[in-house]
C-alpha positions in Angstrom: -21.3 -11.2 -11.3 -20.1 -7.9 -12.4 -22.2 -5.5 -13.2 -22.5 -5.3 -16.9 -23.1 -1.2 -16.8 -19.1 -1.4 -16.1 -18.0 -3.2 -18.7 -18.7 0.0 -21.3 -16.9 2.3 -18.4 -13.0 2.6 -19.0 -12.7 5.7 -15.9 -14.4 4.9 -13.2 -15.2 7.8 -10.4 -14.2 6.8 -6.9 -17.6 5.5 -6.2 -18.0 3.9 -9.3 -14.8 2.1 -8.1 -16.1 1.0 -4.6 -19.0 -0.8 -6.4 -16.9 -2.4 -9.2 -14.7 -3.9 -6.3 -17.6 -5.2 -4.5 -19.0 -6.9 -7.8 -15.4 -8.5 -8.1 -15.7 -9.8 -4.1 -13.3 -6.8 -2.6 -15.2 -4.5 0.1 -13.0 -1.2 0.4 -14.4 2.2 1.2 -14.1 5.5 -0.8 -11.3 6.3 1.5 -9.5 3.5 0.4 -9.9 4.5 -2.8 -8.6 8.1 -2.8 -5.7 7.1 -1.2 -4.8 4.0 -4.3 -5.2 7.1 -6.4 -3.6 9.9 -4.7 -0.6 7.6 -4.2 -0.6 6.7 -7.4 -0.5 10.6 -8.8 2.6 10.8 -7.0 4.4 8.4 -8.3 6.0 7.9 -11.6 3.2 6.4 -14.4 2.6 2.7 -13.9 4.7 2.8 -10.7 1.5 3.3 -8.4 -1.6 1.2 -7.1 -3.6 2.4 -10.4 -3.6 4.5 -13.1 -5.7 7.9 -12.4 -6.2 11.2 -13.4 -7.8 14.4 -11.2 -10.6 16.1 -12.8 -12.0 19.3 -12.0 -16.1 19.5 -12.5 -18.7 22.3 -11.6 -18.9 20.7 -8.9 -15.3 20.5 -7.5 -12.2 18.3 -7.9 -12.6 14.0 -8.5 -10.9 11.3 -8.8 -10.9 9.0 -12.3 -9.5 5.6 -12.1 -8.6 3.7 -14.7 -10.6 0.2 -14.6 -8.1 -2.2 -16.4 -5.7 -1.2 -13.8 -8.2 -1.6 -11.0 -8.7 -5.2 -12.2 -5.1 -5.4 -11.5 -5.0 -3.8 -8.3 -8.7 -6.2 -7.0 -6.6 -9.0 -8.0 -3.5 -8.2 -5.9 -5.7 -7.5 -3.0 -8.1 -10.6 -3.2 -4.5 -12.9 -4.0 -2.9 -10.7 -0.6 -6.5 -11.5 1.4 -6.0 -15.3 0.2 -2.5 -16.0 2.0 -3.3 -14.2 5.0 -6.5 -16.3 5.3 -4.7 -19.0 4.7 -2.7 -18.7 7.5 -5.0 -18.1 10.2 -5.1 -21.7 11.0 -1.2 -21.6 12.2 -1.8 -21.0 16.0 -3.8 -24.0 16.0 -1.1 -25.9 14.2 1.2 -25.0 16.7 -0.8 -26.2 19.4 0.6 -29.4 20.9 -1.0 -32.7 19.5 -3.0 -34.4 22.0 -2.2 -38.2 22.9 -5.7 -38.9 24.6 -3.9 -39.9 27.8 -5.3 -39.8 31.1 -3.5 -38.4 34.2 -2.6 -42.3 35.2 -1.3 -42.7 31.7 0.8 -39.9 31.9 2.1 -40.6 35.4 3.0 -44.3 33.9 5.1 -42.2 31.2 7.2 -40.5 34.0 8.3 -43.6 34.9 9.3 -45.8 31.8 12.9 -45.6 30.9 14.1 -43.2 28.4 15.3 -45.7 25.4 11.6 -47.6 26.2 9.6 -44.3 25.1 10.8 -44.6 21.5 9.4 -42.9 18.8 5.4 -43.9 18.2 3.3 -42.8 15.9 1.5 -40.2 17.8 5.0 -38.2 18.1 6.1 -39.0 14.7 2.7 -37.2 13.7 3.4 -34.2 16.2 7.0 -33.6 15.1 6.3 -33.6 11.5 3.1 -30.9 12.1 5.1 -28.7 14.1 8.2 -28.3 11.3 5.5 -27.8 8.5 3.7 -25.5 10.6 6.9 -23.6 11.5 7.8 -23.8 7.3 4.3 -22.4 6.8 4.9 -19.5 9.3 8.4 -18.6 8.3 7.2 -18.9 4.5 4.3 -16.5 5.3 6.3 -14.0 7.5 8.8 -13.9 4.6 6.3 -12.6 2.4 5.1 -9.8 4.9 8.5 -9.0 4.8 9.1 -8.5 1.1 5.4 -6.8 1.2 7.0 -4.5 3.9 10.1 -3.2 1.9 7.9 -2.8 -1.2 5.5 -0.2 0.7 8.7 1.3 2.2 10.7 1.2 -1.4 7.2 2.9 -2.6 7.5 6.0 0.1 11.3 6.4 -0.5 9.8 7.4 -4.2 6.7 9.4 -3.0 9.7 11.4 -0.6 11.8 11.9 -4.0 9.2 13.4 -5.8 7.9 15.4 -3.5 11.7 17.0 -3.0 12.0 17.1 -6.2 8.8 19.1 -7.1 10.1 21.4 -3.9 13.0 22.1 -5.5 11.5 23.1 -9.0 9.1 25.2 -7.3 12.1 27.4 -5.7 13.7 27.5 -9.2 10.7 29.1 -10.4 10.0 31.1 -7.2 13.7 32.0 -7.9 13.8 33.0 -11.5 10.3 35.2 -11.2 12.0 37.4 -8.9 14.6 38.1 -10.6 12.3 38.9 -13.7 10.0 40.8 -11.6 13.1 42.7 -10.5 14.4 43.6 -14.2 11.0 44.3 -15.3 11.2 47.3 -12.5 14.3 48.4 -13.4 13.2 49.0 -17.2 9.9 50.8 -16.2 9.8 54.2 -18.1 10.1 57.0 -15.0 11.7 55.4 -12.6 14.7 57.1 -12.5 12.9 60.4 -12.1 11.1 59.2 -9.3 14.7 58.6 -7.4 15.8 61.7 -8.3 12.9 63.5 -6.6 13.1 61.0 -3.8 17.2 62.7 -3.5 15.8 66.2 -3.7 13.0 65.4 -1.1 16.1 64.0 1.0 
């Protein structure tokens, strides 16, 4: 049940946050956290795990998260923590089905005819749990895929921005040396100053 002291809250701190996804059934640490929200500073507003702002206190720099985004974000994870539980029963599946028959029984199979063994029931049952099982596993190995090319279509933006932030910082690196420069040109005796530097010379 969640805590009833968050419902008022609409920024949570990062701690606040690690208790609110506990309440809703998600265990992550503060760690975890930081890194939803300093990803999501990166990125391009509503592009990122959650929405956040930095704060600076008395005390030093924090973390705010927004919490109707963090509902989002808990309900992404818990769905993502569903299917992969889901699946933990494939190895299992894949197991072959056993027929219950003894050594003797399997030594009588070596010797019936081919076009006697037919198809029974028993392999019926095993053929149509190993093509589900394998649907399951491709299904489920497709989505890791997609999840995979998300994360990596994510850091192809994080790279972006950070170049581009690069490249406004020289830009303005740029343009105060050059006002830096004229400002020392216009400075009231500093012609005079050359000239006695000629002289001294």
């Amino acid at each position: 049940m969640v805590d009833v002291t968050f419902e008022a809250l609409t920024w949570l701190t990062v701690q606040d946050a690690v208790s609110y996804c506990q309440s809703k059934g998600l265990s992550r640490t503060p760690k975890t956290i930081r890194k939803w929200a300093m990803r999501s500073h990166l990125l391009e507003p509503g592009a990122g795990d959650v929405v956040c702002q930095a704060q600076d206190t008395e005390n030093g720099f924090r973390w705010l998260i927004e919490r109707a985004s963090l509902d989002v974000k808990i309900a992404q994870e818990l769905e993502f923590e569903a299917r992969r539980n889901s699946t933990s029963f494939l190895p299992n599946m894949l197991e072959p089905v056993q027929t219950g028959a003894d050594e003797g029984g399997a030594e009588k199979l070596k010797n019936l005819e081919p076009e006697t063994l037919g198809t029974g029931a028993n392999q019926s049952a095993e053929v149509h749990t190993s093509v589900v099982a394998d649907a399951r596993y491709i299904g489920f190995l497709e989505k890791q895929l997609d999840l995979a090319h998300g994360q990596i279509a994510v850091k192809d933006k994080q790279i972006d921005a950070l170049l581009e932030r690069d490249r406004e910082t020289n830009i303005l690196i740029q343009g105060l040396q050059g006002g830096l420069t004229r400002l020392l040109q216009t400075l009231p005796g500093r012609k005079e100053r050359e000239d006695d530097f000629l002289d001294a010379a």
